[in-house]
N, C-alpha and C positions, 0 to 999 in steps of 0.2 A: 579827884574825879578822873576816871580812866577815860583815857583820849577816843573818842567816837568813830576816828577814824583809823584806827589802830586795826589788824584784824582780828585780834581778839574781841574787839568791841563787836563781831559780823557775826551771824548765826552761819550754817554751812549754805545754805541759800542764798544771802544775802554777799557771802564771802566767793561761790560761783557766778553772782553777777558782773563783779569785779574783775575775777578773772576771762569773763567774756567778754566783757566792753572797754576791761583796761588795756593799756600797756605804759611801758616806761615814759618819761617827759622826753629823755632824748631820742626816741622813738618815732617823734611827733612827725608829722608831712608837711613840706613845706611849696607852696604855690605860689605863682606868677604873679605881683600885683598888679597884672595886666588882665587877669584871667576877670573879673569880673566883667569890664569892658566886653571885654570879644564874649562873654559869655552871652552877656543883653545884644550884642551887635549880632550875632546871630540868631538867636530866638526873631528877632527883630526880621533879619534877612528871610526866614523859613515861614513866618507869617503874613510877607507882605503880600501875597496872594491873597489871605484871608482878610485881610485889612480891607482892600480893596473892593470888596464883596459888602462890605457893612457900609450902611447907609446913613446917607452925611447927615450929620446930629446925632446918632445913634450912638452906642459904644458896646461892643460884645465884651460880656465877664464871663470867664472864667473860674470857676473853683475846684480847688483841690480835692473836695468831695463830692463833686460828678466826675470828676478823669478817674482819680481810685473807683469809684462804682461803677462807670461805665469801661475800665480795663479791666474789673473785677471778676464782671461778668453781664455780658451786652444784654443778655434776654432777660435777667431777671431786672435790670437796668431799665429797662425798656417798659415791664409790666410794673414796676412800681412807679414810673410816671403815669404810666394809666389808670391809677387808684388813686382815690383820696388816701392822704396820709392819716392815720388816727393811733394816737396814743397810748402804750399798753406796759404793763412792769415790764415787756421783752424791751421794749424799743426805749423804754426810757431808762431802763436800770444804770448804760453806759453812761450817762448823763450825769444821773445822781454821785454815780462812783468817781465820774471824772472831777467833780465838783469836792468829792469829801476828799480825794486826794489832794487837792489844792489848797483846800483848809489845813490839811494836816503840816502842809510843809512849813506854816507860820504860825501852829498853833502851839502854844505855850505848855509843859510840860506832855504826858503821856496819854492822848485817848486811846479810847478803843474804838474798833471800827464804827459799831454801832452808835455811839456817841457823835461823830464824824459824818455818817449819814444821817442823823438826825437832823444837825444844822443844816446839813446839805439841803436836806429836802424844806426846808422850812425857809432858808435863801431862794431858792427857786419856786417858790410858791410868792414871793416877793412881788414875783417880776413880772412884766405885764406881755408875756404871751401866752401864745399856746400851751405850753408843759405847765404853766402855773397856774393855768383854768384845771388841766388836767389832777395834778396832783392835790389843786383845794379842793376838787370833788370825788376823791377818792371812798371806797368805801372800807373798813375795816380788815376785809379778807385783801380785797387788792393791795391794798396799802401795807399789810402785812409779808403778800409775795412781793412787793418791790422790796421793800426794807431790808427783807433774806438774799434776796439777789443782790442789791448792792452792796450790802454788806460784808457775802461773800467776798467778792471783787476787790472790795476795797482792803478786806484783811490779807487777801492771797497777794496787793500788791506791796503793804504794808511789810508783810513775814518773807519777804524776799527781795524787795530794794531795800539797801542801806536807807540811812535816815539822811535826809539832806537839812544839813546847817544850813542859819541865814547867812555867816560868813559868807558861804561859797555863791549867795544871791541867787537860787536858783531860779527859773521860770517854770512853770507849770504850763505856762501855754502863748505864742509869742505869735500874734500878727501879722502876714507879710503880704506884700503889696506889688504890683511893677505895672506901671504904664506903660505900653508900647506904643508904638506905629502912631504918631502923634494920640495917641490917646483916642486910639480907638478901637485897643484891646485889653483889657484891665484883665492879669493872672491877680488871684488874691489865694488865701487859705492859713490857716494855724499850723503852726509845730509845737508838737505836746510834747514839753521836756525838749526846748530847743538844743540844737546838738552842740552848739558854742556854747550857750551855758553846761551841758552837762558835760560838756569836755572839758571847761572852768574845774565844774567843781570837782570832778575824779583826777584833776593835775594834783588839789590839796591831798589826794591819798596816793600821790605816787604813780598814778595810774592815765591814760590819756583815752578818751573815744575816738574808737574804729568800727564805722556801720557800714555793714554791704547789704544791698539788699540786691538781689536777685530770684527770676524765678527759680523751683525749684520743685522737680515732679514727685507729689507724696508718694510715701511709702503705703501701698494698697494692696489687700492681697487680690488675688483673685475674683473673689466673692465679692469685695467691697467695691473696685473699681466696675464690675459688672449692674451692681447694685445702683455705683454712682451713675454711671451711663444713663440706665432706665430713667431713675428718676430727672435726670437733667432735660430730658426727653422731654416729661411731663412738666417738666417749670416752663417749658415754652408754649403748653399748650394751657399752661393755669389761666387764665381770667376771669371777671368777678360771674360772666354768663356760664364759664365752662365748671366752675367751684359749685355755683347753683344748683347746677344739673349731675354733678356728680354726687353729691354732697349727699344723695340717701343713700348711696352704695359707700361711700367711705364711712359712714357712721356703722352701717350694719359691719364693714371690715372690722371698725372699733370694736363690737360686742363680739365676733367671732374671735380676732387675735387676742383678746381681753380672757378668753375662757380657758387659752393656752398658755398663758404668761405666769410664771412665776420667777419673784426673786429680783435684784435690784441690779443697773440699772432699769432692767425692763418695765419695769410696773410705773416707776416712776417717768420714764419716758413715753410711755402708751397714755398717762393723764396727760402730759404735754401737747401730743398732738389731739387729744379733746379738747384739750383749752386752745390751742389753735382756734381746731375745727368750728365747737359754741364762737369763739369770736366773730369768724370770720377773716382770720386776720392771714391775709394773702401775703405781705411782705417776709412774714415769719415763715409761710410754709415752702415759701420760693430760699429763704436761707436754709433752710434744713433738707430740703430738693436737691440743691446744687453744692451747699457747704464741703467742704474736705477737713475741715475740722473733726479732732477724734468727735465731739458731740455729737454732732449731724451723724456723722458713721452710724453710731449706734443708735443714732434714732431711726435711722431708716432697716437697722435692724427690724423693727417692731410696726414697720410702714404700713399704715391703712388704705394704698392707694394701687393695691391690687387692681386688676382688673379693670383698667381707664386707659391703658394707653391702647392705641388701633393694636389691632395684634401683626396685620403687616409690620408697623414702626416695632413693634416688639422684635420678630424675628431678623429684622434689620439690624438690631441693634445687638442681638446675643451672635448673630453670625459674626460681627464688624468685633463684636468682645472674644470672639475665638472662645 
């Protein structure tokens, strides 16, 4: 049986992950056993002003997924707390996919993606919240665009991380916690693929995890970072009054840029923003507004949302784009 973690066992994908996130074991970093101390001793120190603001009985929480959204980006931050949340294959595909990848890593010989998502979807329909109401009443067409969407996802994560053995124990997804300021500010949140395990498990190939993360200003041309401006614009002005009112002029945009369009991505990204638009689904048009992702780019390639911003704030904003 040829060693799994051999590089010949790694596709060329799979073999560039390793070379991004490995390096040598003697390579490793080594830290203060004091460092976590001082590290809560200060967090500690920096919030006791905010401690003292929360009100006796109370406890302010913190999660890891409102600071990433609200450093993400505040305005769309902001109008997705002004919206009911509601359910859609955009907002749950991650879910499904996050979930088949975790099955995979302890599932017993070789699925395929599709296979992987199916249980996925069928555990989560288990469960007694809201995505499980969702996905038991899915209808045929819907349930069909989830199923492709995470399936993609889950093959693209599949066909380019190695395969993690239970030797190496991995985690899929690891809980973290801290009480502070007498426990009157709880930080909580997940690490997916925690970095101590998957630093474990890439020592078994020789290899060790180094992650930096930093901002870092995308590469735009002119056109796109022009494009992005405008529409960031209009994500601050999106809400569910302002979408109402707009929403016959962005449909007629639909059938105008619809008569101009040929040839792929476009076609296929002009049904997106109708299926947007028929939803209603504000969360989704505020991510493709503001995204920097190649996706978003090219969706607003094909933008139906002409002619909504003031034209004052227009000229504002191609002056300030040079």
């Amino acid at each position: 049986m040829d060693d799994e973690s051999s590089p010949s066992a790694h596709n060329p994908a799979q073999a560039e992950v390793l070379a991004a996130l490995g390096a040598r074991p003697h390579e490793r970093p080594e830290f203060d056993p004091r460092l976590r101390a001082e590290l809560r001793e200060e967090l500690q120190d920096r919030l006791a002003p905010v401690a003292a603001r929360v009100p006796q009985g109370e406890v302010l929480w913190v999660s890891k997924h409102l600071l990433s959204s609200v450093h993400g980006c505040e305005g769309m931050f902001l109008a997705q707390q002004a919206e009911d949340f509601a359910w859609s294959p955009h907002t749950a595909r991650g879910t499904v996919a996050h979930k088949a990848i975790e099955l995979a890593i302890s599932w017993r010989g070789d699925p395929s993606a599709g296979e992987l998502v199916d249980e996925s979807i069928a555990r989560l329909i288990a469960g007694n919240d809201s995505l499980a109401d969702y996905l038991g009443g899915l209808g045929e067409g819907e349930r069909a665009e989830l199923h492709g969407e995470a399936v993609e996802r889950t093959a693209m994560f599949l066909e380019c991380f190695p395969r993690l053995e239970a030797r190496w124990r991995p985690v899929a997804e690891s809980r973290l916690r801290a009480d502070l300021n007498d426990d009157k500010i709880v930080l909580s949140g997940k690490v997916d693929l925690s970095d101590n395990q998957l630093d474990r498990l890439l020592s078994c190939m020789g290899r060790r995890l180094e992650v930096v993360r930093r901002p870092v200003v995308p590469d735009l041309t002119r056109s796109e970072r022009r494009s992005w401006q405008l529409h960031r614009r209009l994500s601050t002005l999106l809400k569910r009054d302002s979408f109402n009112e707009w929403r016959p002029r962005i449909e007629r945009n639909l059938d105008r840029v619809r008569d101009g369009v040929t040839g792929q991505p476009h076609e296929r990204n002009l049904q997106r923003w109708r299926e947007l638009v028929d939803r209603g689904d504000l969360p989704g048009l505020h991510r493709v507004l503001t995204g920097l992702d190649r996706d978003s780019i090219e969706m607003r390639e094909v933008s139906p949302m002409s002619g909504l911003l003031p034209e004052e704030q227009r000229r504002e904003i191609l002056q300030l784009a040079g």
